[in-house]
PDB file of N, H, CA, C and O in Angstrom:
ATOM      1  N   UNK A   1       7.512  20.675   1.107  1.00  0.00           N
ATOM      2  CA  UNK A   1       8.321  19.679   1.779  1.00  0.00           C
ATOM      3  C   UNK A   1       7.604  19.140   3.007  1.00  0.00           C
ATOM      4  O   UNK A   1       7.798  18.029   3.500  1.00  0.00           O
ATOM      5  N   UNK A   2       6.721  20.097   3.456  1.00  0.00           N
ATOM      6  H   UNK A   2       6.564  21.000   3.055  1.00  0.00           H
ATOM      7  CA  UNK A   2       6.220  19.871   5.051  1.00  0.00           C
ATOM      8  C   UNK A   2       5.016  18.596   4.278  1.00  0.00           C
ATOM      9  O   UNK A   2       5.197  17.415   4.577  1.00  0.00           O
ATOM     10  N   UNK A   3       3.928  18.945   3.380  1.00  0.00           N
ATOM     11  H   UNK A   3       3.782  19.904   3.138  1.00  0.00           H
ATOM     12  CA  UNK A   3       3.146  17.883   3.081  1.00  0.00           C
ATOM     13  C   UNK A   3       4.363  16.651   2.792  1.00  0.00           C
ATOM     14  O   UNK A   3       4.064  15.553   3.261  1.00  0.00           O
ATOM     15  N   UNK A   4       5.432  16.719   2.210  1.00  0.00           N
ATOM     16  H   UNK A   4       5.675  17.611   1.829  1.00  0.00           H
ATOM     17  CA  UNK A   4       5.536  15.646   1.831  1.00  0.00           C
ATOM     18  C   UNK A   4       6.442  14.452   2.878  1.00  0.00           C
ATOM     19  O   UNK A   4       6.852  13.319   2.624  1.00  0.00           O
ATOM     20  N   UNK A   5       6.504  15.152   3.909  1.00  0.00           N
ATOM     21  H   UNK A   5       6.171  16.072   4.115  1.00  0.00           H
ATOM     22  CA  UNK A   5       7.375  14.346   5.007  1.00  0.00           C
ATOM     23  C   UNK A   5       5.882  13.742   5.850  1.00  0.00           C
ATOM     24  O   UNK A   5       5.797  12.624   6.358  1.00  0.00           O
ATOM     25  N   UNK A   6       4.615  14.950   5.835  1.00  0.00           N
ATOM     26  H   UNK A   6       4.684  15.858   5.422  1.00  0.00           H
ATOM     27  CA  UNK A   6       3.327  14.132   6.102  1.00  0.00           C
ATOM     28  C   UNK A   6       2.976  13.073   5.334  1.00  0.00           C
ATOM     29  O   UNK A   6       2.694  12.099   6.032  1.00  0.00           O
ATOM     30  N   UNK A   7       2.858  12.831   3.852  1.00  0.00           N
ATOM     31  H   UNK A   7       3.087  13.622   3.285  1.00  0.00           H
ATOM     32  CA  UNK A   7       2.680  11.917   3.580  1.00  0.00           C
ATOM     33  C   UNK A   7       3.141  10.534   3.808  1.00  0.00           C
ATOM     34  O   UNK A   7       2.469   9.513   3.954  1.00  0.00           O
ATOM     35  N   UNK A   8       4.763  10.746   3.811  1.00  0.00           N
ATOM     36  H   UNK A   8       5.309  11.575   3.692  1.00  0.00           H
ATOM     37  CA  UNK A   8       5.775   9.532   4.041  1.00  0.00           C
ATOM     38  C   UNK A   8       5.321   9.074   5.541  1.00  0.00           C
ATOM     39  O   UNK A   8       5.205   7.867   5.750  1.00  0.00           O
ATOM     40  N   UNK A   9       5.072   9.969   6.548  1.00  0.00           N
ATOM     41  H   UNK A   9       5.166  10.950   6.378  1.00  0.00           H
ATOM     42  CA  UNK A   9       5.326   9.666   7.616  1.00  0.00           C
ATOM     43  C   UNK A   9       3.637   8.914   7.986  1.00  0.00           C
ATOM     44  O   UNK A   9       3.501   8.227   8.998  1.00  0.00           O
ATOM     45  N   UNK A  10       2.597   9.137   7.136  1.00  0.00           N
ATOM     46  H   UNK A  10       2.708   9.695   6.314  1.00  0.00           H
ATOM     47  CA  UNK A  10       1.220   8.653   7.658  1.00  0.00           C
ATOM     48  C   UNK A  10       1.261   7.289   6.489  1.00  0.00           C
ATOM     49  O   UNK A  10       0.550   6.297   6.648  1.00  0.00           O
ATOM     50  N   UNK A  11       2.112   7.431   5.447  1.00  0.00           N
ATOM     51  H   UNK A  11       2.690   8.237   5.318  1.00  0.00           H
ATOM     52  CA  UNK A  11       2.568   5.987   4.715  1.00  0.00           C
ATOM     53  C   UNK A  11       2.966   5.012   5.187  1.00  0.00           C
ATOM     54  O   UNK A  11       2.774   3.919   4.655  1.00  0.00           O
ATOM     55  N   UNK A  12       3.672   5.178   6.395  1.00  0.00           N
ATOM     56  H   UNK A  12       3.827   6.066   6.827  1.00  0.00           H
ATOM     57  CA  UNK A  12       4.955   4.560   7.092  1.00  0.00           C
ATOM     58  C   UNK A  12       3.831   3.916   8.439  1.00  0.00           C
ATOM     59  O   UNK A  12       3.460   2.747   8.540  1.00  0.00           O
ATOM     60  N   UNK A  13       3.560   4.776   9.130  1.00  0.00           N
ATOM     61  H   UNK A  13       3.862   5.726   9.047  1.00  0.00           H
ATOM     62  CA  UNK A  13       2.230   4.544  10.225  1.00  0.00           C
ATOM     63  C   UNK A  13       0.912   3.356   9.737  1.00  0.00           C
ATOM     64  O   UNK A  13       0.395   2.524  10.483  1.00  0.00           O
ATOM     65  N   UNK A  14       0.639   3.564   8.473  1.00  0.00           N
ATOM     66  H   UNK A  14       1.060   4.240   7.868  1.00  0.00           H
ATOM     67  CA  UNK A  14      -0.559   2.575   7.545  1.00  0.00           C
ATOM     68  C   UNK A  14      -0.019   1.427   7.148  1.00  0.00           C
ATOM     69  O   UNK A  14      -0.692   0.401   7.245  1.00  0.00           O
ATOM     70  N   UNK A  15       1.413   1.383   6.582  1.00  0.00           N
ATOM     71  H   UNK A  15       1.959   2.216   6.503  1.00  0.00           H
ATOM     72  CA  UNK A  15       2.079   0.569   6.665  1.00  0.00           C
ATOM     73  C   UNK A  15       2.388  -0.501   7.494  1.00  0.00           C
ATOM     74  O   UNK A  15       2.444  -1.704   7.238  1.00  0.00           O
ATOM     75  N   UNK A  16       2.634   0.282   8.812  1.00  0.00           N
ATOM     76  H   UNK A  16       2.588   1.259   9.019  1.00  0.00           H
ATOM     77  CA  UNK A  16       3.206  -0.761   9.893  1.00  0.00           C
ATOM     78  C   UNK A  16       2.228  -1.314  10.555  1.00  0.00           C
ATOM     79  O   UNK A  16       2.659  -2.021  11.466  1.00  0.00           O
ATOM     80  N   UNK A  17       0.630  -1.275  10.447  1.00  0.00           N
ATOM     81  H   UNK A  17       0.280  -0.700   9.708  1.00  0.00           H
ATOM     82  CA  UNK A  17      -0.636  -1.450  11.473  1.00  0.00           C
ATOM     83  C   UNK A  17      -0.232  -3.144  11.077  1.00  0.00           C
ATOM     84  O   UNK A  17       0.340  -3.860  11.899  1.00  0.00           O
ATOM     85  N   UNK A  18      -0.544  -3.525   9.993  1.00  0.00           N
ATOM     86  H   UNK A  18      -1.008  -2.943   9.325  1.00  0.00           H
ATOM     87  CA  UNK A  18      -0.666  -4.877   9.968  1.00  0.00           C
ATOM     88  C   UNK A  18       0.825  -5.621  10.724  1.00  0.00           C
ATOM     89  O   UNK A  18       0.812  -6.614  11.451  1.00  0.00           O
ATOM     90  N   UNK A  19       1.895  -4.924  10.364  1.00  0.00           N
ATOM     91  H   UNK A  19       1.906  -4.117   9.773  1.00  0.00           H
ATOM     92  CA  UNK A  19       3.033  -5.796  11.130  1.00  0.00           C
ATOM     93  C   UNK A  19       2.719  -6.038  12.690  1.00  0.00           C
ATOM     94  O   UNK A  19       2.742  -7.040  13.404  1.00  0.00           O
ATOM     95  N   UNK A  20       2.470  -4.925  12.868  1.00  0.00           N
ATOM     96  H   UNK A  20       2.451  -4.111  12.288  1.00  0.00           H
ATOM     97  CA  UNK A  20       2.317  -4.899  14.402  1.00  0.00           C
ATOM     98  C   UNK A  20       0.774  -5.815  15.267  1.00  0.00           C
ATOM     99  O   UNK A  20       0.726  -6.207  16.433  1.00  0.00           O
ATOM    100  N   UNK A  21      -0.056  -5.895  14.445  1.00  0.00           N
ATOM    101  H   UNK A  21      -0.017  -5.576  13.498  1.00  0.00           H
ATOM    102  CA  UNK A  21      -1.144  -6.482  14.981  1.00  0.00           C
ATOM    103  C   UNK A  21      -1.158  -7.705  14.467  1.00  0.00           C
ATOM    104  O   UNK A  21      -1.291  -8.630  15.269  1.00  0.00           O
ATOM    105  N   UNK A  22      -1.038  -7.993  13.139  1.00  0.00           N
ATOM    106  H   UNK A  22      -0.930  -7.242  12.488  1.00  0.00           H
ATOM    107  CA  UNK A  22      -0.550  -9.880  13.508  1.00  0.00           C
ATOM    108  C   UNK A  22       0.562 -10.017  12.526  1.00  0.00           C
ATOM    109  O   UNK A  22       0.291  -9.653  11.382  1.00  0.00           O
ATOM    110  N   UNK A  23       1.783 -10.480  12.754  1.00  0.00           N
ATOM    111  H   UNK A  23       2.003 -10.775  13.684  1.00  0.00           H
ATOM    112  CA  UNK A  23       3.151 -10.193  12.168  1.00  0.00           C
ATOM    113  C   UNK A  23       3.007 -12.128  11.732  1.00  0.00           C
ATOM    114  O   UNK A  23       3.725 -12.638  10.872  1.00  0.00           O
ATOM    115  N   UNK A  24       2.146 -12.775  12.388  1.00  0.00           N
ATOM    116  H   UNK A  24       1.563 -12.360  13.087  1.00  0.00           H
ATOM    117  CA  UNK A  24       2.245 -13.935  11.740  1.00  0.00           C
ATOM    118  C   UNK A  24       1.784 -13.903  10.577  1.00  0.00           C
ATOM    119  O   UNK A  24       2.587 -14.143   9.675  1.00  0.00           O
ATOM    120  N   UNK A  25       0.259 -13.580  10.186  1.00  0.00           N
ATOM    121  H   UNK A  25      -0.393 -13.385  10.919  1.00  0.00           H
ATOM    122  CA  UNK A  25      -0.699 -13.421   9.212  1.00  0.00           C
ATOM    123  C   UNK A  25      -0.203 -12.740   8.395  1.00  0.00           C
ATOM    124  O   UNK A  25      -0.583 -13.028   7.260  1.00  0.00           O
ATOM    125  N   UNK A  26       0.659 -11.758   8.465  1.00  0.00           N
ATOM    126  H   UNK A  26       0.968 -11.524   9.387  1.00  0.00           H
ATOM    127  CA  UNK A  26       1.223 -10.639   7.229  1.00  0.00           C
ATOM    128  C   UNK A  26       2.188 -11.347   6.649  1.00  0.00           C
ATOM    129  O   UNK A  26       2.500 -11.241   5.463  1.00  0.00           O
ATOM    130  N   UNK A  27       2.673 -12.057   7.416  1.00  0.00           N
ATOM    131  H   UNK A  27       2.420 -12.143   8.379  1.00  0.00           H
ATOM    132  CA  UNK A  27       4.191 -13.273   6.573  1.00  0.00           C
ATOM    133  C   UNK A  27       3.644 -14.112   5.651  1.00  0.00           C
ATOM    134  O   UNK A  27       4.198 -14.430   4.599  1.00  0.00           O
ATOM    135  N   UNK A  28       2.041 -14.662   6.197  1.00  0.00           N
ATOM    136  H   UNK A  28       1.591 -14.403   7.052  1.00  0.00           H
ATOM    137  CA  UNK A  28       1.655 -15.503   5.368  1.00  0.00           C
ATOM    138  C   UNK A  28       1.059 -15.149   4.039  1.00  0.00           C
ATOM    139  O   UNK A  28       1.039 -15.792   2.989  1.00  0.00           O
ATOM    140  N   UNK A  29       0.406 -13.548   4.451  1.00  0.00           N
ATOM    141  H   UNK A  29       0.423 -13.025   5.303  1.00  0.00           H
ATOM    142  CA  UNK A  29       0.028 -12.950   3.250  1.00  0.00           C
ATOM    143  C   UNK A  29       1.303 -12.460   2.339  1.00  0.00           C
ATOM    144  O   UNK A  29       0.805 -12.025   1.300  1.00  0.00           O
ATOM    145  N   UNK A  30       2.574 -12.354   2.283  1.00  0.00           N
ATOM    146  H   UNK A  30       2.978 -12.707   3.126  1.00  0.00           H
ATOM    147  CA  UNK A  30       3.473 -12.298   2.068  1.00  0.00           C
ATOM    148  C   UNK A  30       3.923 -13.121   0.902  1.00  0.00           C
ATOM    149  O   UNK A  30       4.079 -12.900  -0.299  1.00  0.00           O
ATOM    150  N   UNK A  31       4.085 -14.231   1.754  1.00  0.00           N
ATOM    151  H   UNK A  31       3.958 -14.411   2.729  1.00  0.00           H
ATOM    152  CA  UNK A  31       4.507 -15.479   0.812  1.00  0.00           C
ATOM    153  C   UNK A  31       3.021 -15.948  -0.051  1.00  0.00           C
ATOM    154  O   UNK A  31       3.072 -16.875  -0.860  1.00  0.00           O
ATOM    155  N   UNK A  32       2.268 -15.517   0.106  1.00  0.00           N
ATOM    156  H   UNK A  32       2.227 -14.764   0.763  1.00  0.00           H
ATOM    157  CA  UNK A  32       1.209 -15.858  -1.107  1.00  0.00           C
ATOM    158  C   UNK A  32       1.146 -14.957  -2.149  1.00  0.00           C
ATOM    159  O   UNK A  32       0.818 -15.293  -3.287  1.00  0.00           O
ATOM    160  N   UNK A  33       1.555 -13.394  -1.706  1.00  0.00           N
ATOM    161  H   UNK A  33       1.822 -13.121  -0.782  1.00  0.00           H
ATOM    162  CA  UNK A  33       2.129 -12.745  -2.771  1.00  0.00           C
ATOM    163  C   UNK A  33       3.670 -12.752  -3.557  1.00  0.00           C
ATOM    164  O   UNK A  33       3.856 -12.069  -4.564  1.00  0.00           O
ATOM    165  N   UNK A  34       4.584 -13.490  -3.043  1.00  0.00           N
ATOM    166  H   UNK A  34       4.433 -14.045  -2.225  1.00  0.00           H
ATOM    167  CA  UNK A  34       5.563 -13.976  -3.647  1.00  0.00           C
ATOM    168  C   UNK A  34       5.055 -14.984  -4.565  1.00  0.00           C
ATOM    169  O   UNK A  34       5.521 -15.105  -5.698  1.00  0.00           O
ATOM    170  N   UNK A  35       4.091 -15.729  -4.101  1.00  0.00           N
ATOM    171  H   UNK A  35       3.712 -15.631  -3.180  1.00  0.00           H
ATOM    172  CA  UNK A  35       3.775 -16.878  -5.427  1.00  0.00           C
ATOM    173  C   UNK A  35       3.041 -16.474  -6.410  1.00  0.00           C
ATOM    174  O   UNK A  35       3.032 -17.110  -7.464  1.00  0.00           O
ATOM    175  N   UNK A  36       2.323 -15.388  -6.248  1.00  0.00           N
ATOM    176  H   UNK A  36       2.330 -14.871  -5.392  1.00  0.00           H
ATOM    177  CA  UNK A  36       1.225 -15.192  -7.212  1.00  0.00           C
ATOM    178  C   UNK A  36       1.907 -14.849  -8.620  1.00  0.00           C
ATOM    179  O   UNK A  36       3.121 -14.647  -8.649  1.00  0.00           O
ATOM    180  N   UNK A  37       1.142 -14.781  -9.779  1.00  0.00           N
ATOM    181  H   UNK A  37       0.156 -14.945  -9.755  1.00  0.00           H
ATOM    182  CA  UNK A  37       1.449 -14.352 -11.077  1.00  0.00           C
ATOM    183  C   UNK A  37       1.913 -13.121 -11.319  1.00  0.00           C
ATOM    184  O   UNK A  37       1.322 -12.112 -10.932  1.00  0.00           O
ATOM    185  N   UNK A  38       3.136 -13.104 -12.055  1.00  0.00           N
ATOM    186  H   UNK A  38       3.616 -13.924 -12.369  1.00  0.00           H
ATOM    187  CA  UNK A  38       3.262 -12.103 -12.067  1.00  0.00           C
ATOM    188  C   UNK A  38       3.014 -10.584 -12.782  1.00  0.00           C
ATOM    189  O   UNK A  38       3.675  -9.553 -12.654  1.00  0.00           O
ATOM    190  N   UNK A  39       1.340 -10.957 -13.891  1.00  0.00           N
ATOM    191  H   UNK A  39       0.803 -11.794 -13.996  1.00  0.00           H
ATOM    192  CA  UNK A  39       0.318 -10.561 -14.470  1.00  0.00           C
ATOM    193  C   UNK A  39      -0.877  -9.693 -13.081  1.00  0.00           C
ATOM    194  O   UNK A  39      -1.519  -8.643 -13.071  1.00  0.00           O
ATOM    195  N   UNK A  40      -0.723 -10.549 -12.325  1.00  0.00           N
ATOM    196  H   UNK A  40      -0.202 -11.402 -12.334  1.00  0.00           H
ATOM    197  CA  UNK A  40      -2.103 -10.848 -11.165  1.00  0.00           C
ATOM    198  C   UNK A  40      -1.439  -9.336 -10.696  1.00  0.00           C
ATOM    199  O   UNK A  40      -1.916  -8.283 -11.121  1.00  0.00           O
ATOM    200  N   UNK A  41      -0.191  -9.384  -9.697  1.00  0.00           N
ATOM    201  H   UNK A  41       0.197 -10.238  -9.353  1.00  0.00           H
ATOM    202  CA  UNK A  41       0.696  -8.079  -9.393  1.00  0.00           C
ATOM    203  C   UNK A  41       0.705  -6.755  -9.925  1.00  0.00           C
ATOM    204  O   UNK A  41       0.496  -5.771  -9.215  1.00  0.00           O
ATOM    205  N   UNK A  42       0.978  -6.683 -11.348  1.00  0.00           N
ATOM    206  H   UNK A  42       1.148  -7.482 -11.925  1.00  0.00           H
ATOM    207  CA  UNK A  42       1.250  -5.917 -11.773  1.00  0.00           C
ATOM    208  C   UNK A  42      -0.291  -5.447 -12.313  1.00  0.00           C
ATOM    209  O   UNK A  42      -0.101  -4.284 -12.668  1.00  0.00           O
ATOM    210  N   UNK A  43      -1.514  -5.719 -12.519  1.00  0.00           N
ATOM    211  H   UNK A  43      -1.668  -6.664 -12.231  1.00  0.00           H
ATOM    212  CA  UNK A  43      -2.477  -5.323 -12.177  1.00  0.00           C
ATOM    213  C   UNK A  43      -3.221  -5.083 -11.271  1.00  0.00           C
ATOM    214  O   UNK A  43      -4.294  -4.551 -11.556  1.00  0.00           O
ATOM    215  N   UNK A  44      -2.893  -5.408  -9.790  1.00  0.00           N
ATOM    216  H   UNK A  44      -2.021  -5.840  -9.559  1.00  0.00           H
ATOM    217  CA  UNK A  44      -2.902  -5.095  -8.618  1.00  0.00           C
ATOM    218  C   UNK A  44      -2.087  -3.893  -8.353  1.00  0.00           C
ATOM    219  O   UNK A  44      -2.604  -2.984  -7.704  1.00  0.00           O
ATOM    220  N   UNK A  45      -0.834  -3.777  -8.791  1.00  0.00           N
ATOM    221  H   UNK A  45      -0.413  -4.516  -9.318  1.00  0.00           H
ATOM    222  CA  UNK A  45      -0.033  -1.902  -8.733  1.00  0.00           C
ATOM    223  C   UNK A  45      -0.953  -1.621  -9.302  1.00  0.00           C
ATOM    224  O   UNK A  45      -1.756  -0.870  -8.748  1.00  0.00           O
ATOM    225  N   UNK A  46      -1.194  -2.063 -10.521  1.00  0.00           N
ATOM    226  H   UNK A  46      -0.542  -2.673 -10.971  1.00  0.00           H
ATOM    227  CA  UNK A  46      -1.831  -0.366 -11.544  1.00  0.00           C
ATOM    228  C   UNK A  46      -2.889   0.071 -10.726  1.00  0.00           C
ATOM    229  O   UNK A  46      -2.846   1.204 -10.246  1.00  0.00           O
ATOM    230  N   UNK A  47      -4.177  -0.961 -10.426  1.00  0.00           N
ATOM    231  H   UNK A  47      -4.212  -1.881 -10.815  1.00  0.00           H
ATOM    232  CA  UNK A  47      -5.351  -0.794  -9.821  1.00  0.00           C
ATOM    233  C   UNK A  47      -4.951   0.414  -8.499  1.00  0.00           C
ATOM    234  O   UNK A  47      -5.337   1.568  -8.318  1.00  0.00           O
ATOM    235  N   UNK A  48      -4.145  -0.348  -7.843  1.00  0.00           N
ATOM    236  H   UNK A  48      -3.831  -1.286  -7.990  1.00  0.00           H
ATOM    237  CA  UNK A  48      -3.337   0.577  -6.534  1.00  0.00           C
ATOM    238  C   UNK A  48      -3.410   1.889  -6.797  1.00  0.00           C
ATOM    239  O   UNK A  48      -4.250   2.664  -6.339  1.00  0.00           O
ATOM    240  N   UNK A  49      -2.252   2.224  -7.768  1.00  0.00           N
ATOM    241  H   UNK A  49      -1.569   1.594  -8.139  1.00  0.00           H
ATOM    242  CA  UNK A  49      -2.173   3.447  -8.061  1.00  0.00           C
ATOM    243  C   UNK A  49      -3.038   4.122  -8.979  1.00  0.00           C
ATOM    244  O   UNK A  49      -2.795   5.264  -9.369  1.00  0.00           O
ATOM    245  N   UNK A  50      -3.943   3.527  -9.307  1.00  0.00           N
ATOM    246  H   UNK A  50      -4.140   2.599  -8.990  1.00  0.00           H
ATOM    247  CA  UNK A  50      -4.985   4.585 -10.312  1.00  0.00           C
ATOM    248  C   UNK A  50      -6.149   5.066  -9.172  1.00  0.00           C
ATOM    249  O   UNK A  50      -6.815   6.088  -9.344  1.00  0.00           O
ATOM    250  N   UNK A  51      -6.310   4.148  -7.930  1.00  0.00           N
ATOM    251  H   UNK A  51      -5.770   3.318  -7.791  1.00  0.00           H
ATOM    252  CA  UNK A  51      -7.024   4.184  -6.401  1.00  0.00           C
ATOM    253  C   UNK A  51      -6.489   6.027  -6.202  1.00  0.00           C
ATOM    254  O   UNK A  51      -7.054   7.121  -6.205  1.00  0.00           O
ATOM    255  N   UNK A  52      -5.114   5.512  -6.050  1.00  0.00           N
ATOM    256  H   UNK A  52      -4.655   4.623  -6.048  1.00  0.00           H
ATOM    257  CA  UNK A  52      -4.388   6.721  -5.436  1.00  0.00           C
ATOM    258  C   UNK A  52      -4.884   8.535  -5.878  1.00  0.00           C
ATOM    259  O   UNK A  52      -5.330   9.594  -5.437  1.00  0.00           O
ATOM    260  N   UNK A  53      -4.389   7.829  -7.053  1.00  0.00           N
ATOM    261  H   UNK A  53      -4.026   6.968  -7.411  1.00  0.00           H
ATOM    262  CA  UNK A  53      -4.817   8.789  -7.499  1.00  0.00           C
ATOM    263  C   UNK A  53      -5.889   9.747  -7.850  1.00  0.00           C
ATOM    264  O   UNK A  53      -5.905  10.948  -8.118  1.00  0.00           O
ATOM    265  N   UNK A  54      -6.813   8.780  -7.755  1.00  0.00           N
ATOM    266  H   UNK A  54      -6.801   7.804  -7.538  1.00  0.00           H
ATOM    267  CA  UNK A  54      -8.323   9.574  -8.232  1.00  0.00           C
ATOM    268  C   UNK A  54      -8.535  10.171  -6.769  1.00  0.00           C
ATOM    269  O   UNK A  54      -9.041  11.287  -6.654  1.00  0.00           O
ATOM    270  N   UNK A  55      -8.027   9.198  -5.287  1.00  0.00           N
ATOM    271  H   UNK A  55      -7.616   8.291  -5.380  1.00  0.00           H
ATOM    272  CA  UNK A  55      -7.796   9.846  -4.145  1.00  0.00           C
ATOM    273  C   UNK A  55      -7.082  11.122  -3.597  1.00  0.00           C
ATOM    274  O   UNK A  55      -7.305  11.730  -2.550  1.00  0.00           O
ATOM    275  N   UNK A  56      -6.304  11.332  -4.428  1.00  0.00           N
ATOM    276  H   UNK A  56      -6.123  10.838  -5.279  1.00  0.00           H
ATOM    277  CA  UNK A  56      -5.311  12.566  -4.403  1.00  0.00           C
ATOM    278  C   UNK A  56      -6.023  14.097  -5.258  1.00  0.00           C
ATOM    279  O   UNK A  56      -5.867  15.296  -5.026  1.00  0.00           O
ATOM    280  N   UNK A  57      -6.843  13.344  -6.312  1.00  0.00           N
ATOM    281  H   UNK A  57      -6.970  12.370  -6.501  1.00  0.00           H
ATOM    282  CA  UNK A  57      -7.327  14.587  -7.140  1.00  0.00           C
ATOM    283  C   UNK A  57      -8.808  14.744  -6.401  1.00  0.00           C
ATOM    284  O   UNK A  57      -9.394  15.826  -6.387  1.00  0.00           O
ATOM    285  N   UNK A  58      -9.204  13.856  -5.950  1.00  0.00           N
ATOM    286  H   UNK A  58      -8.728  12.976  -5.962  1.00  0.00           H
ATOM    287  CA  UNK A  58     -10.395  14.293  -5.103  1.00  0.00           C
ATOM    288  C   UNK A  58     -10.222  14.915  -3.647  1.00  0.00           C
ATOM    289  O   UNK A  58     -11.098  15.607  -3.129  1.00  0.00           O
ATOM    290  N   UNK A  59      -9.463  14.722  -3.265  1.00  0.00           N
ATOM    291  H   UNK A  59      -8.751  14.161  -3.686  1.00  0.00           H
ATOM    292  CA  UNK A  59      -8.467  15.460  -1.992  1.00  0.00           C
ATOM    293  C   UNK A  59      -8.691  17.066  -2.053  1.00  0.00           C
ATOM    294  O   UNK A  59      -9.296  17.904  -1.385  1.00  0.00           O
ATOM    295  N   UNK A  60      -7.601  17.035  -3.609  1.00  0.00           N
ATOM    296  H   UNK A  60      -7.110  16.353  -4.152  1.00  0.00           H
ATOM    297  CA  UNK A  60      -7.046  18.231  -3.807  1.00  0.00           C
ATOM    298  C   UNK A  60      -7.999  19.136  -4.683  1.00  0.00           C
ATOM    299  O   UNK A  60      -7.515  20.210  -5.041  1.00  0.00           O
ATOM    300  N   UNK A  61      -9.456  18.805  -5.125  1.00  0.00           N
ATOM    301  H   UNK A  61      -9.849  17.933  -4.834  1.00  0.00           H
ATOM    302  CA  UNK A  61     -10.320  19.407  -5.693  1.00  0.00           C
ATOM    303  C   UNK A  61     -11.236  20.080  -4.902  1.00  0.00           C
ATOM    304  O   UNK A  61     -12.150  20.718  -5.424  1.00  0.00           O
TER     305      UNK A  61
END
């Protein structure tokens, strides 16, 4: 439980850098990801999370 309130909580911290340092620029990157395809996205998650993961097993190896 203790890793996993670390994770959320250094998720949450990585998360917020861009709001906080330019909250204009992140709106705009925002709405360009609202327009994009919604092919383009959903190979952008997968890519994301296959990142993650090979990050997590190399972590934990």
């Amino acid at each position: 439980m203790e890793l996993l309130l670390t994770v959320v909580g250094l998720l949450l911290v990585i998360e917020g850098i861009p709001w906080f340092l330019s909250p204009r620029r992140f709106k705009a990157l925002l709405a360009s990801v609202a327009e994009a395809d919604e092919v383009f996205l959903r190979l952008a998650g997968f890519g994301a999370m296959m990142i993650g993961l090979l990050l997590v097993y190399l972590a934990r190896s």
